[in-house]
N, C-alpha and C positions, 0 to 999 in steps of 0.2 A: 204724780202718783206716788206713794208711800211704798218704800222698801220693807220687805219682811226679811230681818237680818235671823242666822242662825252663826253660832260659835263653833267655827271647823280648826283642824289641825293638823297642818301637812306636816309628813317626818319621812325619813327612811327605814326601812323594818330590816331586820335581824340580818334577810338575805341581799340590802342594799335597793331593794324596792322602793320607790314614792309612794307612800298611804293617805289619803287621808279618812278623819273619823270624823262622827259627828261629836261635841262637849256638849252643847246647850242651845237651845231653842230659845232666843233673845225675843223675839216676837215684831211688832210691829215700834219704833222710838223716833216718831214723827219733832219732839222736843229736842234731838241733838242733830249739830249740824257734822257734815262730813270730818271736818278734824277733828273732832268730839268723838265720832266714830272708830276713827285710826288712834286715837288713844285710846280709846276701850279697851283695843285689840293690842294697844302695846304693852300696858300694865298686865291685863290679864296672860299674856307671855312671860311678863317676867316674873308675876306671881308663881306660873306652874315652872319656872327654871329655879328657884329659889326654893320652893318648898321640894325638889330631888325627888320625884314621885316616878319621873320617867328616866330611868337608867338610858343612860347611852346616850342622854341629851345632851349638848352644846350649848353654854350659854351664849348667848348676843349680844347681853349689855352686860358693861360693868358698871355701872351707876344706875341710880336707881329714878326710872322715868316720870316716876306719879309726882316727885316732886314740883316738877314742873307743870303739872297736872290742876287743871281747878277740882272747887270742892263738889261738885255736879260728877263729872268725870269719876274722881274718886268714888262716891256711893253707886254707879253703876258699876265700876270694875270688881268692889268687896262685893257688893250685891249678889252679882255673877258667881262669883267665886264660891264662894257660900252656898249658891243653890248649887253651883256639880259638885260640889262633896259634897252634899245633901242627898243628890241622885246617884252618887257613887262613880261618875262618869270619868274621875282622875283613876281612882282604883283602875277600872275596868279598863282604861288607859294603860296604863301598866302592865293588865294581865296580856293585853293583848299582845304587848312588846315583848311579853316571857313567852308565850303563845306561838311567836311569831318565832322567836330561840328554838323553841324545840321545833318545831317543823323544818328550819332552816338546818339544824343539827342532824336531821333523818333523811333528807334529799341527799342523796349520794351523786356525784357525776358517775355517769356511767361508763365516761373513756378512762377512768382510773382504777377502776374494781379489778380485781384479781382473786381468783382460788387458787389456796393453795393448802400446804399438810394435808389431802385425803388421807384418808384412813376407813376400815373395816370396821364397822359397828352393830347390825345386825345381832348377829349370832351371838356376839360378846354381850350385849347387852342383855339377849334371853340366858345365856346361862347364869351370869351375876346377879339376878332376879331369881332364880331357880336354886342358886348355891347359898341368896338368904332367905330363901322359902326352907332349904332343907337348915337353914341357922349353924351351918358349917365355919362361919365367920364369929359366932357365938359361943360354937365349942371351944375355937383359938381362944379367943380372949381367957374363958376360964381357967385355960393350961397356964396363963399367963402370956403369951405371946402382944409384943409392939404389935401398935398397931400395923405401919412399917411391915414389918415381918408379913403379917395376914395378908394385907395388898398387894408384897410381891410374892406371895405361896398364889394367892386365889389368882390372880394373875398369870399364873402358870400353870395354872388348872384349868384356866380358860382356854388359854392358847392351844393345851393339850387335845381338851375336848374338840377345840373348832377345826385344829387345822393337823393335831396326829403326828406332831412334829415331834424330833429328837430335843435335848435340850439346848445346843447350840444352836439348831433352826430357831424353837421357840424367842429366842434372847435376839435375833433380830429379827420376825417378825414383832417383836414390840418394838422395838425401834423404829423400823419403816413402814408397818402397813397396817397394826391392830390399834384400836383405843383400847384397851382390854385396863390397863395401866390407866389411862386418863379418866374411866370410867369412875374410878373408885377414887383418885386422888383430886380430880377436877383440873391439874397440871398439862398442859399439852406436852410431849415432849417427855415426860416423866416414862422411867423404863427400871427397873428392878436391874442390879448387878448380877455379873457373870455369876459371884458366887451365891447370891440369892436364888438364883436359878437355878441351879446345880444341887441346890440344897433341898432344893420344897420336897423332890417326891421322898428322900430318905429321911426325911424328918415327919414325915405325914406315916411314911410305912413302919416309925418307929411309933407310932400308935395305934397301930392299925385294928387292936384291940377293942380299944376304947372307942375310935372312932367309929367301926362298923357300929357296932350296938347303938352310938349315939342314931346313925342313920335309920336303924331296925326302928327306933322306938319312932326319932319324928316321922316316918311314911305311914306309920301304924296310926299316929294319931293326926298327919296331915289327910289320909285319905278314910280311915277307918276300914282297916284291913284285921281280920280275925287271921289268917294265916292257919286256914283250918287245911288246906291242901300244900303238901311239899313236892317239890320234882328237884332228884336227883341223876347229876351227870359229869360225866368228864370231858375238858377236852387240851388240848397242848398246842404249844409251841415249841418251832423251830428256831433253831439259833443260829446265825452265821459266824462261822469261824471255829476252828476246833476245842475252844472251851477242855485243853487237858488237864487247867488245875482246881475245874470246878468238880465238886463231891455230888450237887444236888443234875447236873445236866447228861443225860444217859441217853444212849440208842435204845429208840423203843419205838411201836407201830404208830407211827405218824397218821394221823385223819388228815391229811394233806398230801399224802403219798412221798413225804420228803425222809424217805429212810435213810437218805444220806448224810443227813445232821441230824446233831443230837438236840435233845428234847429236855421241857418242862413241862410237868401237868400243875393242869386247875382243876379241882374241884368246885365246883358249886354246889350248894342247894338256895333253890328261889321261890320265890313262892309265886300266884297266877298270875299277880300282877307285873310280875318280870323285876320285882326286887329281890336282892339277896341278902339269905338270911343267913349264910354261914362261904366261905372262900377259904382254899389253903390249895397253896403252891409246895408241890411233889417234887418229888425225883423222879426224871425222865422216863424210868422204864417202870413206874408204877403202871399196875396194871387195873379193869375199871375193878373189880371183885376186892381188890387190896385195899381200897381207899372207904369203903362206907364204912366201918370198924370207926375210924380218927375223927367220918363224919357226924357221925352219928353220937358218940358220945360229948364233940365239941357241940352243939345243937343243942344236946339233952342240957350242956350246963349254962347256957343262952338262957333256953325256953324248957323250961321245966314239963315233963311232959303228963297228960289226965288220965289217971288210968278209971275213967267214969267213960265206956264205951260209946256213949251215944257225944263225947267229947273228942277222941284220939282224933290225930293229925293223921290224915292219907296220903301216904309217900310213896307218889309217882315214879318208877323207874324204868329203864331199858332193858334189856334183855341181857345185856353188857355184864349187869352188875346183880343182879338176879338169879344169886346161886342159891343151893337150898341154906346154906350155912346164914348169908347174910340175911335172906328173909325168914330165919329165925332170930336173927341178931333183931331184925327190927320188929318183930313181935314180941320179942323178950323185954324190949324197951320201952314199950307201951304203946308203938304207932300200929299203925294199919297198913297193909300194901297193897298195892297193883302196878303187875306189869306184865309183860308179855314170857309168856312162859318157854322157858328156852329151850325146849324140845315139844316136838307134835305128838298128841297122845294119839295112841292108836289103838286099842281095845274102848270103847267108850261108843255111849247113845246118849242123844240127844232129849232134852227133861220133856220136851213137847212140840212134836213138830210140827204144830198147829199152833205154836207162840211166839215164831220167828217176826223179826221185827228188821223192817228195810230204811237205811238212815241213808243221805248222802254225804260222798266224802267233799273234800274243796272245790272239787272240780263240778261239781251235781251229779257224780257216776254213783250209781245205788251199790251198797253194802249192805251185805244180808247179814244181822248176829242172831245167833242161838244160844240159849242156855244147854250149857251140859247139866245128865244128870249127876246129882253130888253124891259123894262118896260120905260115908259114915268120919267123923275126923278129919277128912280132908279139905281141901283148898274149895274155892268156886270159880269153874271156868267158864270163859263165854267163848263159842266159837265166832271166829270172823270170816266172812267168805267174800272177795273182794273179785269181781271175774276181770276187770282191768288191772288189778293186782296179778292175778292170775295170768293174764296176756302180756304181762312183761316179763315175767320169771320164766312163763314157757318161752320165749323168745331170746333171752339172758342163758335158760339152759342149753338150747338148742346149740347156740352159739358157743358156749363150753363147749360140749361135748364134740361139737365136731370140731375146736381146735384140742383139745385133749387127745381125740382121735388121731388124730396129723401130726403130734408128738410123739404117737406112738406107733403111728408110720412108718416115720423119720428114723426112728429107730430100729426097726424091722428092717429099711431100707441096707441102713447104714450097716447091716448083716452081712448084705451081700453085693458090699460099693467095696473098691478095694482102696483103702486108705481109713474106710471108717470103724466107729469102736464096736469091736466084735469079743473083748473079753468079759467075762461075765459078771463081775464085781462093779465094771464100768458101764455096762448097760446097766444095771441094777439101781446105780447111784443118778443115774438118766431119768429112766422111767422115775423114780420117786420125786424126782425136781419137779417132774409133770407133775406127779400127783400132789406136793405140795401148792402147786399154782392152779391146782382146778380141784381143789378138796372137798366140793359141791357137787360135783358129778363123779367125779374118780372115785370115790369108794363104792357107786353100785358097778364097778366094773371089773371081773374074775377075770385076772391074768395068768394066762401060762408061759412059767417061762422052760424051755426046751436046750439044756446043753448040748453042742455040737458032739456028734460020733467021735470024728475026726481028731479033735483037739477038744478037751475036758474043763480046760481053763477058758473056751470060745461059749459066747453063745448061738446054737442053732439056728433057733427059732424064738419068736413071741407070738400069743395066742390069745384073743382078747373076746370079751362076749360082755355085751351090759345083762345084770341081772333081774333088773325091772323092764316090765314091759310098758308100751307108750301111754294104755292107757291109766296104770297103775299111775306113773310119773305124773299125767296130766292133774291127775284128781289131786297132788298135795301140791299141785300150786295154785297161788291168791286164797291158804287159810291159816291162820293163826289161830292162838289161843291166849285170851288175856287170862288173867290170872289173880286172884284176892281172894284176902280172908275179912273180908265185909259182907256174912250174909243177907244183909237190905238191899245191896245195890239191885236195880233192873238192867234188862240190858242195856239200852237207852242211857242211862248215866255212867255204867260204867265205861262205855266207849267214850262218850264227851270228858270223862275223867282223864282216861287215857292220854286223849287228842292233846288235853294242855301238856304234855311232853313239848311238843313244836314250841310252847316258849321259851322252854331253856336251849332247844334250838336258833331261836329269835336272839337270844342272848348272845350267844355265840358267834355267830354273823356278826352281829354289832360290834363287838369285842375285837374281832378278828379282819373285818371288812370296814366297818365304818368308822372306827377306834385305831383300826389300823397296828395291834397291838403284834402283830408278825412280821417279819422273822424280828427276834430280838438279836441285838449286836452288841450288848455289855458282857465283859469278860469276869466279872467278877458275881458270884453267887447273890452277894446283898443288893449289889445294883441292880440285876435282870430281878429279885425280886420285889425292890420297890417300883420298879417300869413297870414289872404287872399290876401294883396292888394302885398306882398312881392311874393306868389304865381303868379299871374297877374304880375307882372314885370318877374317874370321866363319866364312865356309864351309871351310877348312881343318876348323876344330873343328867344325859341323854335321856332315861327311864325315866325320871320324873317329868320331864319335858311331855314324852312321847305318851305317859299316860293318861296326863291332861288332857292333852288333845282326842284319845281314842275313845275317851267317855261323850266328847263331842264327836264324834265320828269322823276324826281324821286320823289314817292308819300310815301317814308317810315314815318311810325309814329318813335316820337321822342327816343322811348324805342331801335328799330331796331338799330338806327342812333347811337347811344352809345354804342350800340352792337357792333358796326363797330369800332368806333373811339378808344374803349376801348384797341387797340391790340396795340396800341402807348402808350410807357412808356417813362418816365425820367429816367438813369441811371448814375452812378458813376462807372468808372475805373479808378482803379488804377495800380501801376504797377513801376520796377525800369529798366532804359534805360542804353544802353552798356556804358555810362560816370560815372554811379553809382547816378544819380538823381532821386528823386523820383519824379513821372510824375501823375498827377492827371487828368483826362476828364471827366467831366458832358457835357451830349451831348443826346438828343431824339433819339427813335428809329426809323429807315424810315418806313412810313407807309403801310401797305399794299395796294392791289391792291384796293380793294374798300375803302377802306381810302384814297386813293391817288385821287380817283376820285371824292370823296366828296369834298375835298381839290380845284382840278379843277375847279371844276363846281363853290362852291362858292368864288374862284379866292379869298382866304386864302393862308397865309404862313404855309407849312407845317412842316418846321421844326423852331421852334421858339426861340430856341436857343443852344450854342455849344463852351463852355467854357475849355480852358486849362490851367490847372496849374501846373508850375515847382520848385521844391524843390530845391533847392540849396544848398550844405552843410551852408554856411554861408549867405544866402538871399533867396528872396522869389520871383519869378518873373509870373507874369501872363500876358498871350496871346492870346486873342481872335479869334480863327480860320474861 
C-alpha cells in the first residue's frame, strides 16, 4: 500500500513546549524508496537552518548533506522548498514562534506575583479631571510657571480637597498613600518637596485676583451661567491659639458659638449655582451690615452692572445685612433686592385675601404667602405664614420665658437668702445679664424694681408682669415678611427666590465640614489667609464636581462622593512569566458600580492609567498597555 507523506516539524515553542506544524502536503511519491525519503527530510531541514527564518533554532549539521545526495533527491528537496514559500508556510513558521514569545511573555506564575505600592486614586483622579476642566493648569502656564512648579501646586490642591489636611499632613500623604503626584507626572514614587508644599497655597493667594476671575469667566462659559441672581452672606472662623500679634483676627459673634477664640470673616457672594463670584477675608469682629459696602463695590468692578431694569442682578440677602442703609446702597448701584425684612410690620392689610397662595417648604409642610398691600414709593412685601414655623418659635418661646423667669426668681430669692446679692446696683447688673441672654422675650417684660425701707442701698423687692398676652404672642409666630423692590415678582417666585439663600448656606457646610477649613492654627495674618483662599480654590472644584452631577440628579455632599471614589486604588504587580522575566504592572483598580457611574455622568476617564514593565535578563523594556 502507498504512503501519503506530509512535511511536519517538531521544535520547542517559546514556553519549552514540543509543537509540532504542518509545512507541506507532499502527497502520495510511490517512485522514491525509503532512503530517498529520509534525505528529503534531511536537506529540507537544513535548507530551513540555513535560510534563519526560524529564530531560536539550533543547527544539526554542519556540512552540508545534499552533497551526498543524488540528483532525483535534490529536485524533490528544491521542489519542496520552493512550494512553502510559495504557501508562506516558513513565514507563518516564524510568526508562530513570535506568537508563541508573546503569550509565553503574559503567563505569569502565580506563586510569584506580589502587590505592592497601593495607593488612593479615586477622588485624585476626579479632581485633576475637574482642575483641567476649570484649565487651572492653563492659567499657570500663562503666568509662566515650570511645569514642575504646576504638578507640585495641583498636587497639593488635590491633596487639600480630598483629604483637608494641613500641609505637613498633605506632604506625606503623597508620599504614602495618594497618587495625586503620579497622576500627572506618570513616576511612581514621585512627591513634591517640603518646600514646594509649603509654597502652593501662598503663591496661588498671591493671585487670588486674577485667579478668581479666571474661574468667574470659565464656569460661565463651561456651564452657561448668566448670573442673573446674587446671594450675599457671611460667615467665620475660629482660630486656635491666641493670635496676639495678628491686626486682621478679632473676638466677634462666632456662628459656631466659639466666643472663646478670636475670629476671621468671609464674605461671599455666589451665584445659584453655588459658584463664587466675589470672596474677601475680614477682620474678626466685622459685623454682617459692615461688609456689603467693600462687597458690593468689589462685584461692581468684576461685573459691571445694567441699569436697563428688565436686566439688574437680584441680590439675595439675610436679614443680617438688610439695613435700610445697605439696601439703598444696592439700589443706588443698579441691583435689585430681596430679603427678609428685619422687623414685623404691624399697621398693614393684606392686597387680597382671596390670592393667598400655599407652596410646600422641604419637608412637604404647607406655607401660606400673601401679598401685602403696597404702599405709594415703598418696598413690596410678601407675608409668610409657616404654622410649623410657628410651632417651634412657640415652643423655643415658652422655653425662654420660663428660664428668663427662674433668673428672675433666683433673684428675688437671693433677696431674702442670707448670703445673697441684695444691694441694688448688683441686682440690677443681675437682672440685665438675664435680659441680655433672653433679649426675645425679656423686653415684653415690665419690671419693678422695689428698694428696701430698711437699708436704701438693698434691694426690697422685684416685680415682674409680661406685657403681651398669650394670645397676642401666639399670632407673631411662624410669620415673616420678605422684602424687594422688584415690582413683577408673584408670590410664588419671590419665595423660591428667597429659598436659594440655602445655597450659600450649602456653601458654607462644605467649606467648613467637608473642606474642613476650621479652626484655623496659622499665627501669622498672610498664612490663615492663604489657608482660607487655598480652601475656596478646593471648593471651586468640589462645586464644579457637585454640579455636574446635580443636573444629573445626584445631590451627594462631597464627604459621600469620596466615600465612593475611595474604593479605586493604584496598585503594583509583580510577578515572573514562563520565559523567566520578570514582569512589572502598575495599573488602577476598575471602579465599582457607583464609581462607575459617577465616572459617566461627569463624562471622566476612569481609569487613568496602566503601565507595563519587562525585565529582561540583560535590558529593560517598557510597554504601555
Amino acid at each position: 500500500m502507498d504512503h501519503y507523506y506530509r512535511i511536519k516539524e517538531s521544535f520547542r515553542d517559546a514556553e519549552g513546549r514540543v509543537r509540532t506544524r504542518l509545512m507541506l502536503a507532499a502527497g502520495f511519491l510511490p517512485e522514491l524508496t525509503t532512503d530517498e525519503i529520509c534525505d528529503i527530510r534531511r536537506g529540507l531541514s537544513y535548507l530551513l537552518e540555513q535560510s534563519g527564518e526560524l529564530p531560536g533554532q539550533q543547527h544539526l549539521f554542519d556540512m552540508n548533506p545534499m552533497k551526498e545526495m543524488s540528483e532525483i533527491v535534490c529536485s524533490y528537496v528544491y521542489s519542496f522548498w520552493e512550494e512553502m514559500k510559495r504557501k508562506g508556510t516558513i513565514d507563518a513558521a516564524r510568526e508562530s514562534y513570535e506568537e508563541s514569545v508573546r503569550k509565553a511573555r503574559r503567563l505569569v506564575d502565580v506563586n510569584t506575583i506580589e502587590h505592592t505600592d497601593a495607593r488612593e486614586v479615586g477622588a485624585e483622579n476626579v479632581c485633576l479631571q475637574a482642575i483641567r476642566e476649570l484649565q487651572i493648569d492653563k492659567f499657570l502656564q500663562r503666568r509662566g510657571w515650570s511645569e514642575r512648579k504646576i504638578q507640585s501646586t495641583l498636587s497639593s490642591l488635590i491633596i487639600r480637597t480630598v483629604y483637608a489636611s494641613s500641609e505637613w499632613k498633605s506632604l506625606r500623604l503623597m508620599e504614602v498613600n495618594s497618587a495625586a503626584m503620579e497622576l500627572q507626572t506618570g513616576n511612581f514614587g514621585d512627591c513634591p518637596t517640603q518646600r514646594e508644599v509649603y509654597a502652593a497655597a501662598p503663591e496661588l493667594y498671591a493671585m487670588k485676583e486674577e485667579l478668581e476671575r479666571h474661574l468667574c469667566r470659565r464656569t460661565d462659559s463651561l456651564f452657561n451661567l448668566t448670573n442673573r441672581i446674587m446671594l450675599f452672606d457671611l460667615t467665620n472662623f475660629y482660630f486656635e491659639g491666641s493670635k496676639r500679634q495678628s491686626a486682621k483676627a478679632k473676638f466677634g459673634r462666632s456662628k459656631e458659638k466659639r466666643s472663646d477664640c478670636k475670629l476671621l470673616v468671609l464674605a461671599l457672594a455666589i451665584n445659584t449655582e453655588g459658584f463664587i463670584r466675589y470672596s474677601s477675608i475680614l477682620e474678626g469682629n466685622t459685623t454682617d451690615p459692615q461688609s456689603l459696602p467693600d462687597m458690593v463695590e468689589r462685584i461692581i468692578a468684576r461685573n459691571p452692572v445694567s441699569r436697563n431694569p428688565e436686566e439688574k442682578v437680584l441680590v439675595v440677602v439675610d436679614a443680617g445685612i438688610a439695613t435700610e442703609a445697605n439696601l439703598q446702597l444696592l439700589k443706588d448701584s443698579g441691583y435689585n433686592y430681596l430679603c427678609v425684612s428685619r422687623s414685623k410690620l404691624k399697621d398693614y392689610t393684606l392686597k387680597d385675601e382671596g390670592s393667598k397662595v400655599t407652596v410646600l417648604d422641604s419637608r412637604r409642610r404647607p406655607i401660606t404667602l400673601a401679598e401685602v398691600a403696597h404702599e405709594p414709593e415703598g418696598d413690596y412685601y410678601l407675608q409668610v405664614n409657616s404654622p410649623a414655623k410657628s410651632m417651634t418659635e412657640s415652643s423655643m418661646n415658652r422655653q425662654w420665658r420660663e428660664r428668663f423667669e427662674a433668673e428672675l426668681l433666683k433673684a428675688r430669692r437671693a433677696l431674702f437668702t442670707k448670703g445673697g446679692i441684695k444691694t441694688y446696683e448688683k441686682v440690677l447688673e443681675r437682672i440685665g445679664r438675664a435680659m441680655e441672654k433672653y433679649p426675645s422675650v425679656s423686653k415684653y417684660y415690665q419690671i419693678e424694681y422695689v428698694r428696701s425701707e430698711a437699708n436704701p442701698n438693698h434691694m426690697g423687692d422685684i416685680r415682674w408682669q409680661i406685657t403681651l398676652s398669650e394670645d397676642t404672642q401666639e399670632k407673631r409666630f411662624g410669620t415673616y415678611f420678605l422684602r424687594t423692590n422688584v415690582p413683577t415678582l408673584d408670590e410664588k417666585s419671590t419665595w423660591e427666590y428667597y429659598n436659594l439663600i440655602r445655597e450659600i448656606e450649602t456653601s458654607n457646610r462644605q467649606l467648613k465640614t467637608d473642606l474642613n477649613l476650621r479652626p484655623i492654627y496659622h499665627q501669622k495674618d498672610e498664612s490663615a489667609d492663604a489657608h482660607l483662599f487655598f480652601g475656596l480654590l478646593a471648593y471651586w472644584i468640589v462645586n464644579t464636581i457637585r454640579y455636574k452631577l446635580k443636573l444629573q440628579g445626584i445631590t451627594h455632599y462631597w464627604t459621600e462622593l469620596k466615600r465612593i471614589l475611595s474604593t479605586q486604588k493604584a496598585i503594583t504587580t509583580e510577578g515572573t512569566n514562563a520565559l523567566g522575566e520578570h514582569v512589572t504592572l502598575r495599573m488602577c483598580s476598575e471602579p465599582t458600580d457607583k464609581a462607575a457611574e459617577i465616572y459617566r455622568l461627569l463624562r471622566y476617564n476612569p481609569t487613568p492609567f496602566r503601565r507595563y514593565y519587562l525585565h529582561q535578563p540583560n535590558s529593560v523594556e517598557l510597554e504601555n498597555l
